[in-house]
mmCIF file of the N, C-alpha and C atoms, coordinates in Angstrom:
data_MODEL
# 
_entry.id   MODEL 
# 
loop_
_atom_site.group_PDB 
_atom_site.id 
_atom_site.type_symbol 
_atom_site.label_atom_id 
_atom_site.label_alt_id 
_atom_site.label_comp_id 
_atom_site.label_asym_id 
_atom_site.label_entity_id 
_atom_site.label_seq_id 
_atom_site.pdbx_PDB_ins_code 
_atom_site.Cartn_x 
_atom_site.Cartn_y 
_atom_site.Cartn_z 
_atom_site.occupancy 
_atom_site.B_iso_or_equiv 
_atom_site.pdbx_formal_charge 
_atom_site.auth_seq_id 
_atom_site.auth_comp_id 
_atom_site.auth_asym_id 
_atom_site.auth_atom_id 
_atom_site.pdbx_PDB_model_num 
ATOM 1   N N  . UNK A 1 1  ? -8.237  -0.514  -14.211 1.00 0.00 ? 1  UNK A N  1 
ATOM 2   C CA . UNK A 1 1  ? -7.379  -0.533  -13.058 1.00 0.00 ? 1  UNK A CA 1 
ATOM 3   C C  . UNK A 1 1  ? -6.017  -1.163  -13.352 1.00 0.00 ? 1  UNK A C  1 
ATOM 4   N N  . UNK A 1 2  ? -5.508  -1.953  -14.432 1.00 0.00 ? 2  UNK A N  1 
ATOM 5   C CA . UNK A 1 2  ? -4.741  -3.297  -14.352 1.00 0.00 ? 2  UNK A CA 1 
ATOM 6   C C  . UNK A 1 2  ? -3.436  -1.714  -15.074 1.00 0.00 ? 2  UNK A C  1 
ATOM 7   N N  . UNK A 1 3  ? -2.394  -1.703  -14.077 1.00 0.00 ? 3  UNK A N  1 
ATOM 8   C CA . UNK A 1 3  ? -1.429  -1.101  -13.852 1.00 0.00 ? 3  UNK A CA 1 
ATOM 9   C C  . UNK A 1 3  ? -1.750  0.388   -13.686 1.00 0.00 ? 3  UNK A C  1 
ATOM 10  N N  . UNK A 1 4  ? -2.301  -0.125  -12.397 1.00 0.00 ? 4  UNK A N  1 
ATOM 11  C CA . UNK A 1 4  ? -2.903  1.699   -12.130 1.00 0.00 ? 4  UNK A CA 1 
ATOM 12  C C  . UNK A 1 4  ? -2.226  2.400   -10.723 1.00 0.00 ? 4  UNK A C  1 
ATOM 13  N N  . UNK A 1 5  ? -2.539  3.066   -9.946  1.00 0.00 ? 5  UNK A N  1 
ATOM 14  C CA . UNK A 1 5  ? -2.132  3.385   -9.007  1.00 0.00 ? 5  UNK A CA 1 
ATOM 15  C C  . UNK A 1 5  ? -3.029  3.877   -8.175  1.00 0.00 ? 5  UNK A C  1 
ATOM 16  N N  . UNK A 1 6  ? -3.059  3.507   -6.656  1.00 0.00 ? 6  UNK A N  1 
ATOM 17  C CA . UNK A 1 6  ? -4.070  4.128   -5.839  1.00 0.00 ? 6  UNK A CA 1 
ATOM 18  C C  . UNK A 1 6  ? -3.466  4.911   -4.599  1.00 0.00 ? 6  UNK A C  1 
ATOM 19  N N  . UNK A 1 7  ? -4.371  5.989   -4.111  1.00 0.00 ? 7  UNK A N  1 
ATOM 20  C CA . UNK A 1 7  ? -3.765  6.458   -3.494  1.00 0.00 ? 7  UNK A CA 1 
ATOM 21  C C  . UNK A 1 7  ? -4.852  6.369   -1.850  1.00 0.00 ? 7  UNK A C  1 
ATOM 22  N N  . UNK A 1 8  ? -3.903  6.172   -1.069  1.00 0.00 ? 8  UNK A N  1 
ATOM 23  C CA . UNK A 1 8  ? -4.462  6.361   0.316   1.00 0.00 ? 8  UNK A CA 1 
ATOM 24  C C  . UNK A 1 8  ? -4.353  6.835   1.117   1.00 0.00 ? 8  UNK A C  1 
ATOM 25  N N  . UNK A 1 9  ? -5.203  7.873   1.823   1.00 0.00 ? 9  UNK A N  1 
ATOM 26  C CA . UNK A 1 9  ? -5.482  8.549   2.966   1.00 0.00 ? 9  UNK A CA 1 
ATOM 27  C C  . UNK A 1 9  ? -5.719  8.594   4.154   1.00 0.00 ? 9  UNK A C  1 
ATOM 28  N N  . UNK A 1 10 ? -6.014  8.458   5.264   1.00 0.00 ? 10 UNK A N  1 
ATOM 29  C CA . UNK A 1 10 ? -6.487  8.360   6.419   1.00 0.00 ? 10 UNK A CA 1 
ATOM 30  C C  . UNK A 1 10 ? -6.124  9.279   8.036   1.00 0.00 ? 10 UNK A C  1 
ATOM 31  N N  . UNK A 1 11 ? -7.367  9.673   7.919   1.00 0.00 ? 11 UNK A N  1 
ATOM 32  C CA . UNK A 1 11 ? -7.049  10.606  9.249   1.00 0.00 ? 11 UNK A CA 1 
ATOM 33  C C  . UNK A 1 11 ? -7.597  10.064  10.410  1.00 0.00 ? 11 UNK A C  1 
ATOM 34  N N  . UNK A 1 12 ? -6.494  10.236  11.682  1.00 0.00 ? 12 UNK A N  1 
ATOM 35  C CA . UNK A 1 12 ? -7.111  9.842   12.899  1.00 0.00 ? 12 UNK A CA 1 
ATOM 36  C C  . UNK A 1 12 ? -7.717  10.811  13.364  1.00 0.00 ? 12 UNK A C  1 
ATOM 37  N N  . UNK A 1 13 ? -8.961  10.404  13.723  1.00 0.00 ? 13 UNK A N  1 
ATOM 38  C CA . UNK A 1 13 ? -10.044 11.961  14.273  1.00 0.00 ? 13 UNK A CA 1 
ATOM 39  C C  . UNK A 1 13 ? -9.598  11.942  15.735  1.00 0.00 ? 13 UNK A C  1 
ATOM 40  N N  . UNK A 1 14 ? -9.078  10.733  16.538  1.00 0.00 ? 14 UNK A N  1 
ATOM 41  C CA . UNK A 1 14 ? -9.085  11.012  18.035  1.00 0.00 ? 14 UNK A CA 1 
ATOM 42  C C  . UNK A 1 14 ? -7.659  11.528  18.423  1.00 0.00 ? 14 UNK A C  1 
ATOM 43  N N  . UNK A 1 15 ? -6.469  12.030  17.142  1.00 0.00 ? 15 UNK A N  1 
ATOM 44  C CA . UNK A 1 15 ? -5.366  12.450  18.013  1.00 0.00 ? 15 UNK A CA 1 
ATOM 45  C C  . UNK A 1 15 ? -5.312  13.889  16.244  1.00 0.00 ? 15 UNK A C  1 
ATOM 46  N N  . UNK A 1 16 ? -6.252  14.131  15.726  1.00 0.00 ? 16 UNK A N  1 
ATOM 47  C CA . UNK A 1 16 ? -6.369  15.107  14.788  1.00 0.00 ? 16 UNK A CA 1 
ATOM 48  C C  . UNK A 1 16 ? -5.117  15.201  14.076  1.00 0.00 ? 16 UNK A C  1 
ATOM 49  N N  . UNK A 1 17 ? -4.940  13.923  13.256  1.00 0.00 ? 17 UNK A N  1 
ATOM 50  C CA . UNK A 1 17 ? -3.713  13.990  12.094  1.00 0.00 ? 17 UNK A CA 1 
ATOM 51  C C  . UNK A 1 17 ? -3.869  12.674  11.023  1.00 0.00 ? 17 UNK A C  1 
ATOM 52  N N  . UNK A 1 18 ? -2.899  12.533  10.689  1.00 0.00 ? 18 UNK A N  1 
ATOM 53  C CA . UNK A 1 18 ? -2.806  11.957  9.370   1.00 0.00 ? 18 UNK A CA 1 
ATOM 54  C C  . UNK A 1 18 ? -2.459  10.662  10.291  1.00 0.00 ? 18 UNK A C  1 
ATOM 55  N N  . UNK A 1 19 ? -3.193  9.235   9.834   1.00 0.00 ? 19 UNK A N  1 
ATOM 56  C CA . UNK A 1 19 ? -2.571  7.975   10.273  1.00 0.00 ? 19 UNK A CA 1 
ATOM 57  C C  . UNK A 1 19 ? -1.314  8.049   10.056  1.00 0.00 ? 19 UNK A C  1 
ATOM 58  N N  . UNK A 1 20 ? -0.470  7.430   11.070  1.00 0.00 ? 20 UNK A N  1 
ATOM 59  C CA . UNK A 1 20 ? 1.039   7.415   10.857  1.00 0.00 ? 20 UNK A CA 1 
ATOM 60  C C  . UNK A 1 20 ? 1.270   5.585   10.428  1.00 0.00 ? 20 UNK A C  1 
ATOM 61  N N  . UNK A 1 21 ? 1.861   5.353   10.071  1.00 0.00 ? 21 UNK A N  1 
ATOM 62  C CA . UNK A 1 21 ? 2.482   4.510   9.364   1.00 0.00 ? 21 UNK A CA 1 
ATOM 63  C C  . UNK A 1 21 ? 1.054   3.565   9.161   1.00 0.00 ? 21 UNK A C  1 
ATOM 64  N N  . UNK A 1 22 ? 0.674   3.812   7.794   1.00 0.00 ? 22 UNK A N  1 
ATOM 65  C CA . UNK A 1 22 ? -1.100  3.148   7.664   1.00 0.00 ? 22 UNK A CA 1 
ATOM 66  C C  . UNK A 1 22 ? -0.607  1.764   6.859   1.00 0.00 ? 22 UNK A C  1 
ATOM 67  N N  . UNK A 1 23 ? -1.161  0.703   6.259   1.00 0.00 ? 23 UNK A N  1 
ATOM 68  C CA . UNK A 1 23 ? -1.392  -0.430  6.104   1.00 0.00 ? 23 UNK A CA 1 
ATOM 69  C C  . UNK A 1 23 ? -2.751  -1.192  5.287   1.00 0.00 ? 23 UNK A C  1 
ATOM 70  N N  . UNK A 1 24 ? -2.719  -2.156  4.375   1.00 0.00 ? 24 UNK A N  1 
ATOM 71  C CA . UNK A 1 24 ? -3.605  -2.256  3.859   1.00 0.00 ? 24 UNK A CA 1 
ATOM 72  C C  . UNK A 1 24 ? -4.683  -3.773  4.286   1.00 0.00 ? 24 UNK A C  1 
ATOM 73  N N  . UNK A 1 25 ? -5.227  -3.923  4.977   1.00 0.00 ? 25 UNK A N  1 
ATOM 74  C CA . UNK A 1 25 ? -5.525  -5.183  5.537   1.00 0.00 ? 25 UNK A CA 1 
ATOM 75  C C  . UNK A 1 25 ? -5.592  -6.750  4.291   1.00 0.00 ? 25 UNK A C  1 
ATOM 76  N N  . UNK A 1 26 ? -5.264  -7.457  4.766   1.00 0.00 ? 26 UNK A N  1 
ATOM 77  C CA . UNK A 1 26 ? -5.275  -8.648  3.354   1.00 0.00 ? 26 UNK A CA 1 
ATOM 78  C C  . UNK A 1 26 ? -6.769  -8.826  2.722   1.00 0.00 ? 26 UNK A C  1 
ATOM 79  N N  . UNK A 1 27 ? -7.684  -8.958  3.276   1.00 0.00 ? 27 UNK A N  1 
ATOM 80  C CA . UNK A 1 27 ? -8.908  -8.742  1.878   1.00 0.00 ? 27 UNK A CA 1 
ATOM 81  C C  . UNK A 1 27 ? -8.549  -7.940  1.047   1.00 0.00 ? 27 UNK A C  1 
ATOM 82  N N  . UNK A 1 28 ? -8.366  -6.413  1.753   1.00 0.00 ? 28 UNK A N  1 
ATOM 83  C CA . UNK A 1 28 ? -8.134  -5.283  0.765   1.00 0.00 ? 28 UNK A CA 1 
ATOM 84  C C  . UNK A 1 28 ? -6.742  -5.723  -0.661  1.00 0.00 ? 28 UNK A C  1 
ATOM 85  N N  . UNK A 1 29 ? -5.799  -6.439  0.218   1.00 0.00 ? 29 UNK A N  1 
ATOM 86  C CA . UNK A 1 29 ? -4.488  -6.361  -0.281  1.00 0.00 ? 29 UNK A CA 1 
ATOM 87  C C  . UNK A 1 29 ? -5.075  -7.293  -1.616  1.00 0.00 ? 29 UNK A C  1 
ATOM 88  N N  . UNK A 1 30 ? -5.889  -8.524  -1.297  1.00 0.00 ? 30 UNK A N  1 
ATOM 89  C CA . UNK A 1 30 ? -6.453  -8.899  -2.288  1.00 0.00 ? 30 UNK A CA 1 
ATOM 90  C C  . UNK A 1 30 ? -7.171  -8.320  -3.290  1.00 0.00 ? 30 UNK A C  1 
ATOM 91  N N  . UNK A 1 31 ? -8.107  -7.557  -2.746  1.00 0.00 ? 31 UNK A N  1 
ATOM 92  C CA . UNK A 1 31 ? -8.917  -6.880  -3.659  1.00 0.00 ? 31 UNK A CA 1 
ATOM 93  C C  . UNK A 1 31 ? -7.725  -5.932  -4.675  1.00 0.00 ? 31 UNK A C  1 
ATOM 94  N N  . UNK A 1 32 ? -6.843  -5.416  -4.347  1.00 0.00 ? 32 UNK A N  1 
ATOM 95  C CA . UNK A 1 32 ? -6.044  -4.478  -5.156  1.00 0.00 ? 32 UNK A CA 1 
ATOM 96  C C  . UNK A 1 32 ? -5.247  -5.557  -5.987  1.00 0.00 ? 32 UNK A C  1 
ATOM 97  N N  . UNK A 1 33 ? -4.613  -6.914  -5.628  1.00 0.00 ? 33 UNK A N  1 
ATOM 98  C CA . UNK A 1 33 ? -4.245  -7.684  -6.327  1.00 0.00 ? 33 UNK A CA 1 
ATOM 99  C C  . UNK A 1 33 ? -4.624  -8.314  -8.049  1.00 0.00 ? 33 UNK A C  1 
ATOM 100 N N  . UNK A 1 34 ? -5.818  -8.466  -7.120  1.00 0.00 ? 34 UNK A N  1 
ATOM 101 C CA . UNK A 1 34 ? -6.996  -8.816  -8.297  1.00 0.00 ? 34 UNK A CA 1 
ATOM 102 C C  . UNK A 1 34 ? -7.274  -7.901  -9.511  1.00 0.00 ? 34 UNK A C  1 
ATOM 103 N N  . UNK A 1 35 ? -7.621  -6.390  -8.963  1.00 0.00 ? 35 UNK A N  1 
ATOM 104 C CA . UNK A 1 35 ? -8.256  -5.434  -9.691  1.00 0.00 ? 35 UNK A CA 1 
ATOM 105 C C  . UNK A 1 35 ? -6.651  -5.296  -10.743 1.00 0.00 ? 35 UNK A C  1 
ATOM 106 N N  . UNK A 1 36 ? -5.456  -5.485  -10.566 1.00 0.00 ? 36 UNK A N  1 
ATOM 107 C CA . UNK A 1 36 ? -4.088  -5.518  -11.367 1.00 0.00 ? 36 UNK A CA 1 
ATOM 108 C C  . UNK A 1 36 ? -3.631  -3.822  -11.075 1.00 0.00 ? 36 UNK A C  1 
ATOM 109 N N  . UNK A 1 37 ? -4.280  -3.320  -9.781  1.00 0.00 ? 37 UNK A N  1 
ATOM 110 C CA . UNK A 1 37 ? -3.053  -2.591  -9.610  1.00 0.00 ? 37 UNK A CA 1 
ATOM 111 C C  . UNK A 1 37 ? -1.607  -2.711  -9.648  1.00 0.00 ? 37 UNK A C  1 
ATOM 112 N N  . UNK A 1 38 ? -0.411  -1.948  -9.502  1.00 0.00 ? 38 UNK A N  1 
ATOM 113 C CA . UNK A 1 38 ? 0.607   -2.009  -9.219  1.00 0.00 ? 38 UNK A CA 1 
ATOM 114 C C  . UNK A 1 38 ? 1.396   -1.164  -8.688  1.00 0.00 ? 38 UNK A C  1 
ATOM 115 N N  . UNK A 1 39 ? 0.465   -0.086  -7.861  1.00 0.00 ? 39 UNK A N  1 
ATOM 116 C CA . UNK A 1 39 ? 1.456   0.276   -6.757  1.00 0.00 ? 39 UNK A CA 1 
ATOM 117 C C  . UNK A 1 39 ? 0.241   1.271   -5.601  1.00 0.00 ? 39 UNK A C  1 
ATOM 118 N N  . UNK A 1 40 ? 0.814   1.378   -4.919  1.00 0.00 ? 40 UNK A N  1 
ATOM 119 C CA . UNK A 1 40 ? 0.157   1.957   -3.914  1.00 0.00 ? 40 UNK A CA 1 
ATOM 120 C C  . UNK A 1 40 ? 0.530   3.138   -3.251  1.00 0.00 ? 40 UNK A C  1 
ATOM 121 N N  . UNK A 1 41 ? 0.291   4.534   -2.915  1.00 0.00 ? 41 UNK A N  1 
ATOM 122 C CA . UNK A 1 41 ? 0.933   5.510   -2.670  1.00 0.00 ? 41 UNK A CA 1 
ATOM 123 C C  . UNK A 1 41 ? 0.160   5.834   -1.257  1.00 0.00 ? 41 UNK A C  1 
ATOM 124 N N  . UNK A 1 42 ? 0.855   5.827   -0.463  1.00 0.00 ? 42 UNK A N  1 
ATOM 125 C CA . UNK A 1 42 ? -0.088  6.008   1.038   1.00 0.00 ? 42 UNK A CA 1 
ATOM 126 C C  . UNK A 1 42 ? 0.115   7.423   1.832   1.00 0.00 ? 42 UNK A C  1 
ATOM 127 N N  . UNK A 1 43 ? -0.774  8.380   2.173   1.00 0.00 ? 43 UNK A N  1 
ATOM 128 C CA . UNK A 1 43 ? -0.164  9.502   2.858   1.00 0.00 ? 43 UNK A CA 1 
ATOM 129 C C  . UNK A 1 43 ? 0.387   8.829   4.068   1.00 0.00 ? 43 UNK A C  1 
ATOM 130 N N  . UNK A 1 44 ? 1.348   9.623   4.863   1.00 0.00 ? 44 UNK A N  1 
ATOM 131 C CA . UNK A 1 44 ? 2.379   8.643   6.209   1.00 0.00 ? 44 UNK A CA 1 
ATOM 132 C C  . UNK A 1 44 ? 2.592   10.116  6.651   1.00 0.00 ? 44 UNK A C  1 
ATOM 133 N N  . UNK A 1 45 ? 2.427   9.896   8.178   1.00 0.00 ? 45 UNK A N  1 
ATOM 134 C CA . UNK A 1 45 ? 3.031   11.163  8.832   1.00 0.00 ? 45 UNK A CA 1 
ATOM 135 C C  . UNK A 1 45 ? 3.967   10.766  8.912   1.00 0.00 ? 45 UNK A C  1 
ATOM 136 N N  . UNK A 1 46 ? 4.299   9.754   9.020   1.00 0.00 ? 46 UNK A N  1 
ATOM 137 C CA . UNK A 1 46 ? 6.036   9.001   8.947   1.00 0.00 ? 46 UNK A CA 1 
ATOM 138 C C  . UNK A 1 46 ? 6.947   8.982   7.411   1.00 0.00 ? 46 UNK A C  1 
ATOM 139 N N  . UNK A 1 47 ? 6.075   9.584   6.886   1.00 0.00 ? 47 UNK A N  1 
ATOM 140 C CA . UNK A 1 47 ? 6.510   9.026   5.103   1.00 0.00 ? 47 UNK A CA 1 
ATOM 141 C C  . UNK A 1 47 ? 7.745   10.392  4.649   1.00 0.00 ? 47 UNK A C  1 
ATOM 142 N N  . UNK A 1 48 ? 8.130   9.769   3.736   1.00 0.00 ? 48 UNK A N  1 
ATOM 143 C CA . UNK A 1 48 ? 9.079   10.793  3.292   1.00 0.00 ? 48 UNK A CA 1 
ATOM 144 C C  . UNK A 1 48 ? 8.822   12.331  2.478   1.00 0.00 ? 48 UNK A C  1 
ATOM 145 N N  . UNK A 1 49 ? 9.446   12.973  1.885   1.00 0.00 ? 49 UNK A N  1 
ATOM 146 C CA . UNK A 1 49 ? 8.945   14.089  1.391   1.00 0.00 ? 49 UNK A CA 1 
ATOM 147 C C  . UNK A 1 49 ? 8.660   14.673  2.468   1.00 0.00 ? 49 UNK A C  1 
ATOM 148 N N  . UNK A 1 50 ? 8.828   15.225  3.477   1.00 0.00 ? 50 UNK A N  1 
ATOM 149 C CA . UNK A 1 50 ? 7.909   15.999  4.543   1.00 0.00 ? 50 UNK A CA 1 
ATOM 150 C C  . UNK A 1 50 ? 6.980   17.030  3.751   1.00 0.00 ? 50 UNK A C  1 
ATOM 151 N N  . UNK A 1 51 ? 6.065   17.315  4.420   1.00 0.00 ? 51 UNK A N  1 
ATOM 152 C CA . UNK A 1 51 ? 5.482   18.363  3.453   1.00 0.00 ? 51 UNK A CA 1 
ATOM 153 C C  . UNK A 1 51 ? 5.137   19.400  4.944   1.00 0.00 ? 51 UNK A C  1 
ATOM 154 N N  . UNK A 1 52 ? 5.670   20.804  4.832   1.00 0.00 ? 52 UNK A N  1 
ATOM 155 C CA . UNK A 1 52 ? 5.731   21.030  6.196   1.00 0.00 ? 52 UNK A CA 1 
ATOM 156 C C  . UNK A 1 52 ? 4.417   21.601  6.366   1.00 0.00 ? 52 UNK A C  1 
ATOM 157 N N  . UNK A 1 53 ? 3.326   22.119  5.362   1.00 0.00 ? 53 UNK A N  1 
ATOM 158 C CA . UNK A 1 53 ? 2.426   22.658  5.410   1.00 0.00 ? 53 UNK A CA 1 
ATOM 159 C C  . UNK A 1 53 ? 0.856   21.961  5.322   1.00 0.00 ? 53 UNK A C  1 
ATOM 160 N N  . UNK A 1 54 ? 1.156   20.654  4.557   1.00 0.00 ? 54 UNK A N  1 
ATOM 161 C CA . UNK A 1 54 ? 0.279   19.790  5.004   1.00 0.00 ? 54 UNK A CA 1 
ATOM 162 C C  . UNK A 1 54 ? 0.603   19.119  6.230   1.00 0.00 ? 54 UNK A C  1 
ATOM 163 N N  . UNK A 1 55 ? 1.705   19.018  6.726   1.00 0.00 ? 55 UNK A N  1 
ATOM 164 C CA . UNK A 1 55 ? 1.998   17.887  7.973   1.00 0.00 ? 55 UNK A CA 1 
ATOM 165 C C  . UNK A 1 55 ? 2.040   16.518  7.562   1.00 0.00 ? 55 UNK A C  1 
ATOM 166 N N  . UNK A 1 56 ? 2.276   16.031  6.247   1.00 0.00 ? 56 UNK A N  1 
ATOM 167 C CA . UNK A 1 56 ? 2.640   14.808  6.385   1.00 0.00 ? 56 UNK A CA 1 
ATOM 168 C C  . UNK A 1 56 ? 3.556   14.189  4.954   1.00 0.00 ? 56 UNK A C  1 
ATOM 169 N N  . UNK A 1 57 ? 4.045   13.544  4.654   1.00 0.00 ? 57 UNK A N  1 
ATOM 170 C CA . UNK A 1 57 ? 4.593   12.861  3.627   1.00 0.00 ? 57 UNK A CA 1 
ATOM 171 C C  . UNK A 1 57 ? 4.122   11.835  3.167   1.00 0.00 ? 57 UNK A C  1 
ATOM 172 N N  . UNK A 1 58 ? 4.829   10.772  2.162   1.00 0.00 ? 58 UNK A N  1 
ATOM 173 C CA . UNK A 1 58 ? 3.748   10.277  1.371   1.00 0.00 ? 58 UNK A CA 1 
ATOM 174 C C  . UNK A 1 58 ? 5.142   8.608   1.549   1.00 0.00 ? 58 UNK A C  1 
ATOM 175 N N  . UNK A 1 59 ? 4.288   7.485   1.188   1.00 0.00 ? 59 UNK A N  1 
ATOM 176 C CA . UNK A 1 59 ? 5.038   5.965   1.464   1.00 0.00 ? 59 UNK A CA 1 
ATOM 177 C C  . UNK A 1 59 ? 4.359   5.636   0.039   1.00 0.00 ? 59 UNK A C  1 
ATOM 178 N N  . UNK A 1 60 ? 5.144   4.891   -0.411  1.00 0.00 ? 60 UNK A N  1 
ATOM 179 C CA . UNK A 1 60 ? 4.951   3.966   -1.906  1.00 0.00 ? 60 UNK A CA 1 
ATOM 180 C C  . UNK A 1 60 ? 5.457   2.697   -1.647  1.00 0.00 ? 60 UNK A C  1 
ATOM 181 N N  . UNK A 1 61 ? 4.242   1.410   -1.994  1.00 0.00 ? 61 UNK A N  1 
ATOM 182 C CA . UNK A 1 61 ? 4.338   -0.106  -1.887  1.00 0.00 ? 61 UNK A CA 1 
ATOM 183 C C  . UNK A 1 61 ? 4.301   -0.479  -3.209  1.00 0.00 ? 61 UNK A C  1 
ATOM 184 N N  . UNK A 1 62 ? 5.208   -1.414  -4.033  1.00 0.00 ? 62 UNK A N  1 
ATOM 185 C CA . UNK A 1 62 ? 4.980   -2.233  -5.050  1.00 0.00 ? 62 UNK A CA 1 
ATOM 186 C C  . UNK A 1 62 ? 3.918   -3.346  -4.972  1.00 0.00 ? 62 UNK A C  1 
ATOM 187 N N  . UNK A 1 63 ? 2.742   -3.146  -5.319  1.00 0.00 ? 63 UNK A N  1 
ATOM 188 C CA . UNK A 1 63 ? 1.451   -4.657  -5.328  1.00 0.00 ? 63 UNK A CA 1 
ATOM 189 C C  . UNK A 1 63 ? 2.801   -5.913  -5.431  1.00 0.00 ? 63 UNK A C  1 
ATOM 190 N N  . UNK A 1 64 ? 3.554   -6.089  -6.296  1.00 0.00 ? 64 UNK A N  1 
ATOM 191 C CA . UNK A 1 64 ? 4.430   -6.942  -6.830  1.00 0.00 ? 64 UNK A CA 1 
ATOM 192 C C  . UNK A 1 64 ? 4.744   -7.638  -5.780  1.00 0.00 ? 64 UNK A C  1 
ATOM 193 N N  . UNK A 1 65 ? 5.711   -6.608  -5.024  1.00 0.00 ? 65 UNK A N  1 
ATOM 194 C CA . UNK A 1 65 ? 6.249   -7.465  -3.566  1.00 0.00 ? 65 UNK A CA 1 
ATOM 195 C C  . UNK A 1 65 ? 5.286   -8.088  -2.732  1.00 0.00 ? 65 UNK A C  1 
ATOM 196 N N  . UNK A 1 66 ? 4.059   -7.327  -2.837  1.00 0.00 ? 66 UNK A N  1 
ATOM 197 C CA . UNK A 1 66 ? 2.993   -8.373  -1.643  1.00 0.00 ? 66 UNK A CA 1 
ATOM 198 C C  . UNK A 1 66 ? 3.087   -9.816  -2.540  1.00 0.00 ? 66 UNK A C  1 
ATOM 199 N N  . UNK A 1 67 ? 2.775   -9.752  -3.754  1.00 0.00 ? 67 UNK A N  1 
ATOM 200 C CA . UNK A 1 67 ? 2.857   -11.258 -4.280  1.00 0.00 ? 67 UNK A CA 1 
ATOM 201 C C  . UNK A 1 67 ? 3.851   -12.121 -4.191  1.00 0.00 ? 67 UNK A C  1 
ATOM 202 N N  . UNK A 1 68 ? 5.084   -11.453 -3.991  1.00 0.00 ? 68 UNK A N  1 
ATOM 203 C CA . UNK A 1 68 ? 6.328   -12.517 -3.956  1.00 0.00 ? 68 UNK A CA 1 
ATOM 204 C C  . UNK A 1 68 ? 6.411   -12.845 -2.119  1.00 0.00 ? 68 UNK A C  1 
ATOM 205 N N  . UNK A 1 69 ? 6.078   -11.870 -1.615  1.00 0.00 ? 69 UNK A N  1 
ATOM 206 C CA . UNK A 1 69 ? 5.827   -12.188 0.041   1.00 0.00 ? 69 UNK A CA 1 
ATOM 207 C C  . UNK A 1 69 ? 5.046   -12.932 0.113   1.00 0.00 ? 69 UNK A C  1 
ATOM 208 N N  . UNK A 1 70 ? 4.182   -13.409 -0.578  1.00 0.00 ? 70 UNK A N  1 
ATOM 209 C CA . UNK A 1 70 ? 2.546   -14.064 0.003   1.00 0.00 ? 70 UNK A CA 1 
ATOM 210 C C  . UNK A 1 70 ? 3.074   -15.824 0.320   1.00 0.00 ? 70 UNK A C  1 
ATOM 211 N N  . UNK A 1 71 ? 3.198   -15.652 1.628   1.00 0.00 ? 71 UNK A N  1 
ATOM 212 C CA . UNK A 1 71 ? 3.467   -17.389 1.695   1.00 0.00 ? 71 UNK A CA 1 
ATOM 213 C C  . UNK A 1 71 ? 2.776   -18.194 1.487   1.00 0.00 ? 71 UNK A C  1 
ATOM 214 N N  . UNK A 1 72 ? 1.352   -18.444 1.258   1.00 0.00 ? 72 UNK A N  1 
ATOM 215 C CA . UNK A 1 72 ? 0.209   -18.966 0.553   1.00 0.00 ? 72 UNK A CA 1 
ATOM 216 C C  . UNK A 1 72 ? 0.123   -19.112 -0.809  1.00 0.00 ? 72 UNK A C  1 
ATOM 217 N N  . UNK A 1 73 ? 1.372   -19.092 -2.013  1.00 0.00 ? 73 UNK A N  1 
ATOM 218 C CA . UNK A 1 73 ? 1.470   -18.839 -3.099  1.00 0.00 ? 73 UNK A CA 1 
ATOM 219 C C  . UNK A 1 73 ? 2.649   -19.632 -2.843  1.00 0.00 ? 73 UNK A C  1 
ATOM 220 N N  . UNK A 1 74 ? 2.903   -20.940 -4.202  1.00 0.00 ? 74 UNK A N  1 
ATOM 221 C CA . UNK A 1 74 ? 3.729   -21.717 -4.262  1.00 0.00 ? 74 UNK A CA 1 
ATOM 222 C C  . UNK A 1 74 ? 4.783   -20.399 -4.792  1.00 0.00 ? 74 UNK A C  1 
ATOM 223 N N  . UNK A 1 75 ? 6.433   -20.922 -4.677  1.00 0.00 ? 75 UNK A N  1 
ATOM 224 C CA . UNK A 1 75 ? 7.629   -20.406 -5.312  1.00 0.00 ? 75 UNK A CA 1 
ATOM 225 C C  . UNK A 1 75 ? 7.223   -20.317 -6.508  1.00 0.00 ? 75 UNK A C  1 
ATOM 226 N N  . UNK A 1 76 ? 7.879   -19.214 -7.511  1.00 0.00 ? 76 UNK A N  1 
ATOM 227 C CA . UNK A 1 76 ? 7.810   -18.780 -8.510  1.00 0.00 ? 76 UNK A CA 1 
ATOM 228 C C  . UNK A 1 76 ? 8.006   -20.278 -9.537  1.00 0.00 ? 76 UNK A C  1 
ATOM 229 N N  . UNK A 1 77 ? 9.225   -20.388 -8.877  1.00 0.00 ? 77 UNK A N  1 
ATOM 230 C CA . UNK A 1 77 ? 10.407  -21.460 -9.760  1.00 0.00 ? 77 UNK A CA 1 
ATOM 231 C C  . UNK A 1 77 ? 9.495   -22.878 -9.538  1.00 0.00 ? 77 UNK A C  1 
ATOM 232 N N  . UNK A 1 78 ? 8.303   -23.233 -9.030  1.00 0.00 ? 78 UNK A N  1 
ATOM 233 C CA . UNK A 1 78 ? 7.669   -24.578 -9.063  1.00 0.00 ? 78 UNK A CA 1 
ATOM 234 C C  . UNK A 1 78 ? 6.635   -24.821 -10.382 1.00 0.00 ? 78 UNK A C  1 
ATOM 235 N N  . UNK A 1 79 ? 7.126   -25.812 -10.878 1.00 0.00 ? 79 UNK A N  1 
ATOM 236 C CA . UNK A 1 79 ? 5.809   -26.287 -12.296 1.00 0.00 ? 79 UNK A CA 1 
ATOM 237 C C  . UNK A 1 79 ? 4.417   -25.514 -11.717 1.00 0.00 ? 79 UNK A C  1 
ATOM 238 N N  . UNK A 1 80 ? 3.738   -25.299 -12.415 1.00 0.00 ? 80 UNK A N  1 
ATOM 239 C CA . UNK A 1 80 ? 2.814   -24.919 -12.588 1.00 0.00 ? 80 UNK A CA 1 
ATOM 240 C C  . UNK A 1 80 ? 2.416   -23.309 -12.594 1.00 0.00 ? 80 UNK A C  1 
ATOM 241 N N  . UNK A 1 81 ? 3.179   -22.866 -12.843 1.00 0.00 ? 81 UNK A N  1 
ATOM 242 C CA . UNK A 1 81 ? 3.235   -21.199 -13.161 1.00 0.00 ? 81 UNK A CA 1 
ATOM 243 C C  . UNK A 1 81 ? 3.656   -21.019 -14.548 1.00 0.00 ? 81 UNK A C  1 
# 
């Protein structure tokens, strides 16, 4: 897994389409942390690329940035890193 890429899907069955702007919950975000992914490719009915024949486009997250966002993680720049 350690610099891999995953890709994610999700359909809403109660309005019959592609989740629109989907999200990865923080266990998960952990679990992908851990495993050393580094990026994440999400289908988005909101996402770019339209694709007019599937109905949806596609969103890309850097793992990276969740780590520099994670306010539970001392600054880069502090001893002990």
């Amino acid at each position: 897994m350690i610099h891999g890429t995953i890709y994610l899907y999700g359909w809403d069955v109660m309005l019959n389409r592609v989740v629109q702007n989907p999200s990865v919950c923080i266990m998960c975000r952990r679990a992908i942390i851990n495993a050393g992914l580094e990026q994440i490719i999400y289908a988005d009915a909101d996402g770019i690329s339209f694709d007019r024949i599937a109905g949806y486009g596609y969103r890309a997250e850097n793992v990276a940035d969740w780590v520099l966002a994670d306010e539970e993680l001392p600054p880069l720049d502090q001893p002990g890193y």
